[in-house]
Structures are given as structure tokens and as C-alpha cells.
C-alpha positions as CSV (number, residue, x, y, z in Angstrom):
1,X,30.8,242.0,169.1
2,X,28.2,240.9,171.7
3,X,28.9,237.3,172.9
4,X,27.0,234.2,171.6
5,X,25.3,232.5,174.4
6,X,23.3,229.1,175.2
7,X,22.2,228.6,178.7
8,X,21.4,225.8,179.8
9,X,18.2,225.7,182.6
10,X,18.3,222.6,184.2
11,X,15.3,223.7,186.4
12,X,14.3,221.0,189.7
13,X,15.6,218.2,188.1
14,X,19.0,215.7,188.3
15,X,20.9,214.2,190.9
16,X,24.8,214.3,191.0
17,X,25.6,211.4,189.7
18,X,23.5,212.3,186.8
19,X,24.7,216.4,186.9
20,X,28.3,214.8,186.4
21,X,27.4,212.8,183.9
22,X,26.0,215.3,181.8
23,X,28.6,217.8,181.9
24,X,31.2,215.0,180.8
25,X,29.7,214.2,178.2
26,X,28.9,217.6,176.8
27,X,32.7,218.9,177.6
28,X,33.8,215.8,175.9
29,X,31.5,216.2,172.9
30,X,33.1,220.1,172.6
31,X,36.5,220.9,171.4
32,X,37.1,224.2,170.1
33,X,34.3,225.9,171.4
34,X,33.8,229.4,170.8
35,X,30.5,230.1,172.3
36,X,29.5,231.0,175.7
37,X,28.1,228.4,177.9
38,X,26.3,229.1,181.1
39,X,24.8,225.1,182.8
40,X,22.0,226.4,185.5
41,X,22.0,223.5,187.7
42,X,19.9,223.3,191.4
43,X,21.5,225.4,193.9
44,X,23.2,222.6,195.7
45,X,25.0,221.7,192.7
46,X,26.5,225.1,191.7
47,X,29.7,224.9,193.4
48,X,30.0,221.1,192.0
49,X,29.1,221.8,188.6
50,X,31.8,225.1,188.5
51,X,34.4,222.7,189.7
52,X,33.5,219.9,187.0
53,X,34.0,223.3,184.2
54,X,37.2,224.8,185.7
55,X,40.1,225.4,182.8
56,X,37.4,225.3,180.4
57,X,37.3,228.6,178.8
58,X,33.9,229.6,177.8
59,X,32.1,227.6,180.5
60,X,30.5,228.9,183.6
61,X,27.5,228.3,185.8
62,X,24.4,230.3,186.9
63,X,22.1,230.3,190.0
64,X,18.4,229.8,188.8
65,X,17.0,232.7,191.2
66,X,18.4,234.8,194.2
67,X,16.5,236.3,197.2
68,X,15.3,240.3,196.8
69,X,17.5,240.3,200.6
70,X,21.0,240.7,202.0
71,X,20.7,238.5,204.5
72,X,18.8,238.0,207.5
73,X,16.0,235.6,208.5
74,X,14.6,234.2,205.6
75,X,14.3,230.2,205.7
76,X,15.2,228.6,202.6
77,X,16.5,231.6,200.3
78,X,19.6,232.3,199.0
79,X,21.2,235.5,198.6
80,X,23.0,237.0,195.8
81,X,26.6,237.3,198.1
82,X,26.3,234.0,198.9
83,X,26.3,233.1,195.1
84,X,28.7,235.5,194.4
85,X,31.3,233.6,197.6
86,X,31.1,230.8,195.6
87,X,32.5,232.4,192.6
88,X,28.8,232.1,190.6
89,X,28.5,234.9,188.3
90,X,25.6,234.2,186.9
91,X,21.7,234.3,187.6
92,X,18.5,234.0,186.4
93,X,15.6,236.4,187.2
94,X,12.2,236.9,186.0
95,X,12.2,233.1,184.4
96,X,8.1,232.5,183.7
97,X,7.7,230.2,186.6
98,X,9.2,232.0,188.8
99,X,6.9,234.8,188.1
100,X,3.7,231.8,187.8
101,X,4.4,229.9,191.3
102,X,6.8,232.2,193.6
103,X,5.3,235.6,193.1
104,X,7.9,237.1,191.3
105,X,6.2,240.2,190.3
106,X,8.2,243.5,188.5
107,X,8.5,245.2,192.1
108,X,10.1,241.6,193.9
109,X,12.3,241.2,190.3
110,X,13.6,244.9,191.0
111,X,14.8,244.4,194.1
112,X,16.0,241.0,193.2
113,X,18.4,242.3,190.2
114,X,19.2,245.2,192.2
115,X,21.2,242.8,195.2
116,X,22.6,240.9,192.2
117,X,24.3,243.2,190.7
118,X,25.6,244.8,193.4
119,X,27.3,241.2,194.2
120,X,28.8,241.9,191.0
121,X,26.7,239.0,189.3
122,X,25.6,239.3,185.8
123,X,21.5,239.0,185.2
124,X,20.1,236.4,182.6
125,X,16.6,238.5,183.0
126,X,13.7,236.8,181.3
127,X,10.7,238.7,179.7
128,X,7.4,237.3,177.9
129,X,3.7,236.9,177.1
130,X,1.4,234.9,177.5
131,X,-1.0,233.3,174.7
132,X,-4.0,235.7,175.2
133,X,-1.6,238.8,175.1
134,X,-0.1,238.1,172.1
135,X,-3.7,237.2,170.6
136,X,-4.9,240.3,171.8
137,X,-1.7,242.1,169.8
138,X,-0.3,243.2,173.6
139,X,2.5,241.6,173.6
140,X,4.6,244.5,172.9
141,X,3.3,246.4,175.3
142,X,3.5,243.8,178.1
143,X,7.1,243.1,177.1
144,X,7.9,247.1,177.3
145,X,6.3,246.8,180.7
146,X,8.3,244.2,182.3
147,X,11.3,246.4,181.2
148,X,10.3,249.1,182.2
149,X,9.4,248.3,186.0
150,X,12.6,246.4,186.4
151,X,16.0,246.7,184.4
152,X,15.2,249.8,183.0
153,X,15.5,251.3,185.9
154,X,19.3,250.6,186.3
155,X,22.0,252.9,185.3
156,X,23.9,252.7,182.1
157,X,26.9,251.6,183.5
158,X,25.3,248.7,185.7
159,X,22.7,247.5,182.7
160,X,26.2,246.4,181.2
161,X,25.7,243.6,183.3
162,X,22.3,242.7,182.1
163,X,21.6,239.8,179.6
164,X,18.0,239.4,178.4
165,X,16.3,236.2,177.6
166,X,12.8,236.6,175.7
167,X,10.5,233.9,176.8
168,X,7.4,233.7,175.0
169,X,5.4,232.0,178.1
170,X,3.0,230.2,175.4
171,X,6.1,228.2,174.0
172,X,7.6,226.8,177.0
173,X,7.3,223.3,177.8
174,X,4.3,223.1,175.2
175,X,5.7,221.8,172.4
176,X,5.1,225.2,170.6
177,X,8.2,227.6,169.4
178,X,7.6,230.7,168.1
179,X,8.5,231.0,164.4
180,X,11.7,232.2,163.5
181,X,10.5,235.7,162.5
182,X,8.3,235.9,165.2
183,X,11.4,235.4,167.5
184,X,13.3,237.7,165.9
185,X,10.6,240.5,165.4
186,X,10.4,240.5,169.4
187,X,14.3,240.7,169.7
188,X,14.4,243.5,167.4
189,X,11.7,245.3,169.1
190,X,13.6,245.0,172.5
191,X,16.6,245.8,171.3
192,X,14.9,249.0,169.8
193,X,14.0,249.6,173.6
194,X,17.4,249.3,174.8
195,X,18.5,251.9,172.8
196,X,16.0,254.4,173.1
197,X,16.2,253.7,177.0
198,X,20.1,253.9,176.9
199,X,21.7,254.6,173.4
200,X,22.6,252.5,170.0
201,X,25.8,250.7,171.6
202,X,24.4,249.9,174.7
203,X,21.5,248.0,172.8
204,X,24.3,246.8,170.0
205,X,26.1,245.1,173.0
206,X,23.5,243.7,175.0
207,X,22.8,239.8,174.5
208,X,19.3,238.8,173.8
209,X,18.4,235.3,174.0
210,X,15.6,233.5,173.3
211,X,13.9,231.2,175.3
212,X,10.8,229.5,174.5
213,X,11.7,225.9,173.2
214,X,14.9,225.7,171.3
215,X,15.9,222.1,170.0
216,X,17.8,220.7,167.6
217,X,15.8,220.8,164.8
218,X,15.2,224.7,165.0
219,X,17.8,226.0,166.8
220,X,20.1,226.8,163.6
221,X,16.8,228.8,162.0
222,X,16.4,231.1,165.0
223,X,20.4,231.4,165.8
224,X,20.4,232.7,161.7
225,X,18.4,235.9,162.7
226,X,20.3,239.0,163.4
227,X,19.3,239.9,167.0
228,X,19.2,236.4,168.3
229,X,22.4,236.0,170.1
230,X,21.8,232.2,171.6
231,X,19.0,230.4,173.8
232,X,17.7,229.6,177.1
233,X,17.5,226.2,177.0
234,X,15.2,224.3,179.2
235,X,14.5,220.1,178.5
236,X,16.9,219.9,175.4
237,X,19.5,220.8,178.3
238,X,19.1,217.6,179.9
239,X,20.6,215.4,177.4
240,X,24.0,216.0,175.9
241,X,23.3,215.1,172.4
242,X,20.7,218.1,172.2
243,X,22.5,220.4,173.9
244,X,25.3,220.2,171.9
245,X,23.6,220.2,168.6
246,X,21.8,223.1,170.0
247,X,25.3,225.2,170.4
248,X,27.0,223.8,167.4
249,X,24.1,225.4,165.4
250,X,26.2,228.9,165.6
């Protein structure tokens, strides 16, 4: 059974005060909780928000990027052994705006899930298209692509440490969501990659999520559908009351 996962992105925003708040009240809101939950605060709030979620089982935090380097000087970057000293065992790669703003291309997002998982860190890698793509019927082929030139290139022993999120780049802070079956049909598809670049239980293991505004109100429709195993959760990870609605729709 692969696990059930919502991430929560919390992208530039919060202050501690307000990062504390927010995780009390979503802990407090969750009793027997089954599914995984992964809060992605800033950087500078990692080690913070892991203490505020020690002796909860299930809960854990991720770093929002890592640095394509070991070490060395690079002003302002952090490196995946630095995450990984602080006990973080998560990150995101390959997120849209990372890719939009920073220059993340496949070549950087290579190198980049390459030093993370040799820190032993598990990848949340994000995938997607853009509107004209998808109108132009390439969206398969650009999210074959971005698989191609980046995890795919890992063994099948270290892909085990690979969780993809599907971010249809069209959807995210738009207001638009992908329908259900669109959602799923994409899933499926990279599933179906995962197994023909692997095999069958590699791609029956690996988590997909999707990422491309899941709230409340359509969270339980796309968490229904067979290879959607949770979400990347952007601005309905900012408030408790969404977030949780969003991970008791399992």
C-alpha cells in the first residue's frame, strides 16, 4: 500500500508567531490521524516547525528547495546535508515557480535531486504544463520530458525515495483545478511511465500527488480517483480549517 499524503506548501509567507499558531490548531483539530502529513514552511522555520510535530506520528516537515551543491561559496543557498543535520527529510524540487523565477531547468533539477538523495532526503518532485501545452494536446509529452531529463535517470533502488506531485501550472493560484478526470487521467499516465521506466511495483508504490488547487470543496472528488494518493497544497495550507478538511477527505 503506497502512503496517503497531503503536503502542505506554505511558500514565502508567515511569521512564527503565526507558523505556531497554525500547526496548533491543525494538530489539535486531528486525532487519530492516519494520513501522512508533510508542513513546508520557509527554511528558517524548519527546525521550529519539526519541534512543534515531535511524538506526532504521521507528521513531518519538508524544505521548499535545496541547492544543486555540496557546499562551498554559494551566498544564500542551502544544501541538502544541511537539511538533512537538522533531521528534515523532506524536499521539494521542480515546484512551477521555482522552475518560472529561479531557473530551475531539468539539468539544475538533476543535480538538485541527485545531492538530495544522497543526504538520504526523500523528493516531493513536481511536474506540469502550462495552458498552451495542454491546448496544443502536449501535455503528455512535456510531462514525459520533465521525467525523463531528471528522476528518471535515478536507479531503481534510489527512485524509492522519490514522491511525485503533478502540478498542472495553469491551475495554480488561478482559481482553476483541473477536473477530477483530468487529474486522474495525468496520474494514470505517469504512473504508466513509472512502470515502463522501472517495473509494475515500483510504479504501484510510488506516491503521486496532485497539485494544482486542492480545497475543500474538491479535495474528496479528486482523493476518490485511483492513482491520486493526496495533494500539494498551496493557500488552503494557510488556514487550519481548510487544511484539515482537505486531509479528512481520505
Amino acid at each position: 500500500m503506497r502512503n496517503k499524503i497531503v503536503v502542505g506548501n506554505w511558500k514565502m509567507n508567515l511569521g512564527r508567531s503565526e507558523c505556531h499558531k497554525l500547526v496548533d490548531d491543525i494538530l489539535d483539530s486531528l486525532s487519530d490521524n492516519k494520513t501522512k502529513i508533510v508542513f513546508a514552511p520557509p527554511f528558517i522555520y524548519l527546525d521550529y516547525v519539526s519541534g512543534l510535530c515531535l511524538n506526532r506520528e504521521n507528521m513531518t516537515v519538508a524544505a521548499q528547495n535545496c541547492s544543486s551543491y555540496d557546499n562551498g561559496a554559494y551566498t544564500g543557498e542551502i544544501s541538502a546535508k544541511m537539511l538533512n543535520s537538522i533531521e528534515v527529510r523532506y524536499v521539494i524540487l521542480g515546484h512551477s515557480e521555482r522552475r518560472q523565477y529561479f531557473n530551475d531547468t531539468d539539468e539544475v533539477l538533476k543535480e538538485k535531486v541527485e545531492r538530495a538523495i544522497d543526504n538520504n532526503l526523500t523528493v516531493i518532485f513536481c511536474c506540469g504544463e502550462e495552458i498552451s501545452q495542454r491546448e496544443s494536446n502536449q501535455h503528455f509529452d512535456v510531462i514525459k520530458q520533465q521525467l525523463d531529463s531528471t528522476i528518471f535517470k535515478l536507479d531503481i533502488n534510489d527512485f524509492k525515495n522519490i514522491i511525485i506531485a503533478y502540478e498542472p501550472i495553469w491551475a495554480i493560484g488561478t482559481g482553476k483545478t483541473a477536473s477530477s478526470d483530468q487529474a486522474q487521467e495525468m496520474h494514470s499516465f505517469i504512473r504508466s511511465l513509472v512502470n515502463k521506466r522501472y517495473d509494475k511495483i515500483t510504479g504501484t508504490n510510488t506516491s503521486i500527488l496532485y497539485g494544482g488547487s486542492c480545497k475543500p470543496v474538491n479535495a474528496k472528488d479528486l482523493f476518490s480517483k485511483p492513482d491520486i494518493d493526496g495533494g500539494l497544497i498551496g493557500g488552503a495550507s494557510l488556514t487550519s480549517d481548510d487544511f484539515v478538511s482537505i486531509i479528512n477527505s481520505f
